[in-house]
C-alpha positions in Angstrom: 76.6 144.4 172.2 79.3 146.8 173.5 83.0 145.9 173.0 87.0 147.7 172.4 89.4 146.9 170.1 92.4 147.3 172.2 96.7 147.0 171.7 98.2 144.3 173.9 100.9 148.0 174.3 98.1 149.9 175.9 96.7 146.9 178.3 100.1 144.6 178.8 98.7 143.0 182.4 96.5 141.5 179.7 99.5 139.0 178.0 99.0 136.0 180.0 95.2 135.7 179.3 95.3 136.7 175.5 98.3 133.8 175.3 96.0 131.5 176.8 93.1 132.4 174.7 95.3 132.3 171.4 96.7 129.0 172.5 93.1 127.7 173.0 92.2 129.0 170.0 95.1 127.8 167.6 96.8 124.7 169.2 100.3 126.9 168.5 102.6 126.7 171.9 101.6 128.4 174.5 105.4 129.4 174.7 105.2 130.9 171.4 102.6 133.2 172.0 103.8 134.3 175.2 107.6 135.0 173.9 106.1 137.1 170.9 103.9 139.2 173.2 106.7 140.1 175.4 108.8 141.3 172.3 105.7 143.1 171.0 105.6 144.7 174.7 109.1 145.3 174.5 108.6 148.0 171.7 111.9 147.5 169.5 110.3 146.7 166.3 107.1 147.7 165.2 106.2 144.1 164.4 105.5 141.6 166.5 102.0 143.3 167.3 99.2 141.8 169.4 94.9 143.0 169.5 92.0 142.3 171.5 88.5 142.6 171.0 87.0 143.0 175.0 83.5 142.7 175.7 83.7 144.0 179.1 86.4 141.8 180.8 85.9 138.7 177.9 88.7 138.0 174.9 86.2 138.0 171.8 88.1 138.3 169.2 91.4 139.0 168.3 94.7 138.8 166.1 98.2 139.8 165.6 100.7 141.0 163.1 104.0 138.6 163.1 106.9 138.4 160.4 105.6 135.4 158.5 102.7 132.8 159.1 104.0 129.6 158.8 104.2 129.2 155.4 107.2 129.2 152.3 106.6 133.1 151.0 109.3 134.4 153.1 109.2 138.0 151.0 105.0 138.4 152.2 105.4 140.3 155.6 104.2 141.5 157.9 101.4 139.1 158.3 98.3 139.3 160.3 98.2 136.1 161.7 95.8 134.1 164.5 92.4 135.9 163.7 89.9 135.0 165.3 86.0 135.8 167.1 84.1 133.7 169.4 81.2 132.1 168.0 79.0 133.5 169.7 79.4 136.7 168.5 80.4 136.4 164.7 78.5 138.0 162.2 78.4 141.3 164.3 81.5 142.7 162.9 84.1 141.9 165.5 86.7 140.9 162.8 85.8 143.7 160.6 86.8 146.1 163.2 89.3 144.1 164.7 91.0 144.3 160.6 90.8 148.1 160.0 92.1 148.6 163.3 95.1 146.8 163.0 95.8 148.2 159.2 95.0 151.5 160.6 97.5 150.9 163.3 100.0 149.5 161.2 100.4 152.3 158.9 100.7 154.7 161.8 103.3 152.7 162.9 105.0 153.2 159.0 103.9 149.3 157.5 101.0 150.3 155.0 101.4 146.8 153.7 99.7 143.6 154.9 99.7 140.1 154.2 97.5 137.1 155.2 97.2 133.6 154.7 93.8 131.6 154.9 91.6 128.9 153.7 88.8 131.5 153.3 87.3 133.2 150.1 85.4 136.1 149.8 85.2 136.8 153.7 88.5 139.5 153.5 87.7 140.8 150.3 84.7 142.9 152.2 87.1 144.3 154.5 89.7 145.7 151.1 91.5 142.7 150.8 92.9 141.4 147.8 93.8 138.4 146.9 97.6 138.1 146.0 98.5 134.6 145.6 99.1 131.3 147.0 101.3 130.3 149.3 102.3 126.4 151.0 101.7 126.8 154.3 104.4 124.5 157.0 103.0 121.1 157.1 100.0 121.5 154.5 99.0 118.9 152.3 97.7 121.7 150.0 98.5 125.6 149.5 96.5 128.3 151.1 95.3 131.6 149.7 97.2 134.8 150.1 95.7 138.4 150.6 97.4 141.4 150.5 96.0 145.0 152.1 97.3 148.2 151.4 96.3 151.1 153.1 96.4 154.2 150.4 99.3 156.8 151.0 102.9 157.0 151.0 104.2 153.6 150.6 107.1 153.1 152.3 108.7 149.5 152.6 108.8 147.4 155.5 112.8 146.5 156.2 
């Protein structure tokens, strides 16, 4: 199996489909996606950020990098947020790549520090994750886990 990890930046024509697919995916507003795409495409900030995994022409996987997650730890950002792989093709590393891209990216882009919230244990933690907390997400009955992810260098903090 052959596929790219790409920036929504470097393919924009692709915004309307990977909305779609995250809306699919997620249930969040279809609105919501779109109008956090076009400020990622827009360029101001560094954050809202948007990734693909294509296998050929098909969304596999993907996720993005948003100010906060839905959830009460205002002072945990950036957040990757929305990840997610077809079933058909997990457990061949999509999200694994699909990670180290996006921290990679991230710190080129001067944000060496990441935050995620998620129901899963032990599934980050292989990709140099660390669990940091636990956070209440909106609407939750109960609270989630939070992991942190620092990419080793000059730390510089996200404003």
């Amino acid at each position: 199996m052959n596929w790219e990890i790409i920036r929504l930046t470097d393919r924009p024509e692709l915004m309307e489909r990977a909305a779609g697919w995250f809306h699919e995916k997620w249930g969040v507003p279809l609105e919501a996606y779109l109008e956090s795409m076009e400020e990622c495409l827009a360029g101001k900030s560094p954050v809202p950020q948007w990734y693909l995994a294509l296998e050929g022409s098909r969304i596999i996987g993907g996720m993005g990098v948003i100010e906060n997650d839905f959830h009460d730890r205002k002072d945990l950002r950036p957040n990757v947020c929305a990840v997610y792989t077809e079933e058909d093709r997990r457990c061949r590393g999509v999200a694994g790549e699909l990670l180290d891209f996006v921290c990679t990216d991230m710190k080129e882009k001067g944000i060496p520090v990441l935050y995620l919230l998620t129901d899963h244990t032990s599934f980050y933690e292989r990709y140099g994750w660390e669990f940091f907390c636990m956070a209440q997400g909106d609407g939750e009955a109960e609270p989630s886990r939070m992991y942190i992810h620092q990419v080793a260098g000059r730390q510089e903090e996200y404003q």
